[in-house]
C-alpha positions, 0 to 999 in steps of 0.5 A, a space after each residue: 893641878 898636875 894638867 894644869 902645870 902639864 900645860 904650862 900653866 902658873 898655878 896655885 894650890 890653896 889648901 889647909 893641910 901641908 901635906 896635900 900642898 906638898 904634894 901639890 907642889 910635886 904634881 907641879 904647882 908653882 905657889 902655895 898658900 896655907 889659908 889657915 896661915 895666910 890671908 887669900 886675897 892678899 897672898 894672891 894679890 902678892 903672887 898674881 901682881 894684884 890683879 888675882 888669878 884668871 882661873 879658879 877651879 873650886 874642888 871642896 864644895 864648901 859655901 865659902 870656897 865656893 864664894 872665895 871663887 868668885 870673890 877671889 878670881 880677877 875681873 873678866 876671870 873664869 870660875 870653874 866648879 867641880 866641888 859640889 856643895 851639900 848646902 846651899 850657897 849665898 852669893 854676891 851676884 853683882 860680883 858676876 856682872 861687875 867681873 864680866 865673869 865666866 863661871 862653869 860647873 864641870 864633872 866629866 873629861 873628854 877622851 883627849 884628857 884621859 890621853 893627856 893624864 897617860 902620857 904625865 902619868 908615864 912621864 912621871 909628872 904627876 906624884 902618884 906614890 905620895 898622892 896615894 894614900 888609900 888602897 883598897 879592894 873593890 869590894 871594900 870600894 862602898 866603905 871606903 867612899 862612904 867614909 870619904 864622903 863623910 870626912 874628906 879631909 882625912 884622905 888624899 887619894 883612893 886606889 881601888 884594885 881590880 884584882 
């Protein structure tokens, strides 16, 4: 959310919890929509003048995220998967070809990102007091991801110390 809004971007962060929006609202995201409250494709119609977003960038890795993705993004939009989902996923493939759409799985950045997230970080365009929640030692490093892995939900980000 922060690169994105960092680059100029209008971005929408899509989520259940209003605490993790709030913070995306912070990190710069420019509309918000609870789908637990509101309605995906209307709400984003409303927000993007019918047309849907161009991008889509899954972060959950759930099988309907993973769908709402493609089911959600505007024709001759792109698709962008960094969630991983622990069960399969069932799609609608025609939904690719009628779309003309563009879909990639990413995990890694480049050095030219890692430039970038320096220079929001020492700018302060990215909320790091309210986006961490959880700091731990690195030897408590094994628990705290394993209990992330299992539910997480119940987390918004890890800080592990190296001291």
């Amino acid at each position: 959310m922060a690169a994105s809004a960092f680059r100029g971007a209008t971005t929408i962060a899509i989520d259940v919890d209003d605490e993790k929006l709030a913070i995306a609202r912070l990190a710069g995201a420019t509309h918000t929509v609870h789908s637990q409250r509101q309605s995906l494709a209307p709400a984003l119609a409303a927000i993007t003048g019918e047309r849907g977003p161009d991008v889509v960038i899954e972060a959950v890795g759930m099988p309907e995220t993973f769908r709402a993705a493609v089911e959600l993004v505007a024709f001759t939009g792109r698709v962008v998967y960094i969630g991983y989902a622990k069960e399969q996923v069932c799609y609608e493939t025609k939904l690719f070809v009628q779309k003309e759409l563009d879909v990639r799985g990413s995990r890694n950045a480049m050095p030219e990102d890692f430039r970038q997230v320096i220079e929001m970080l020492e700018g302060h365009r990215f909320p790091v007091e309210s986006a961490i929640d959880t700091l731990v030692s690195l030897e408590e490093a094994p628990q705290i991801l394993n209990a992330w892995s299992n539910e997480p939900s119940k987390f918004k980000k890890i800080m592990i110390t190296l001291d």
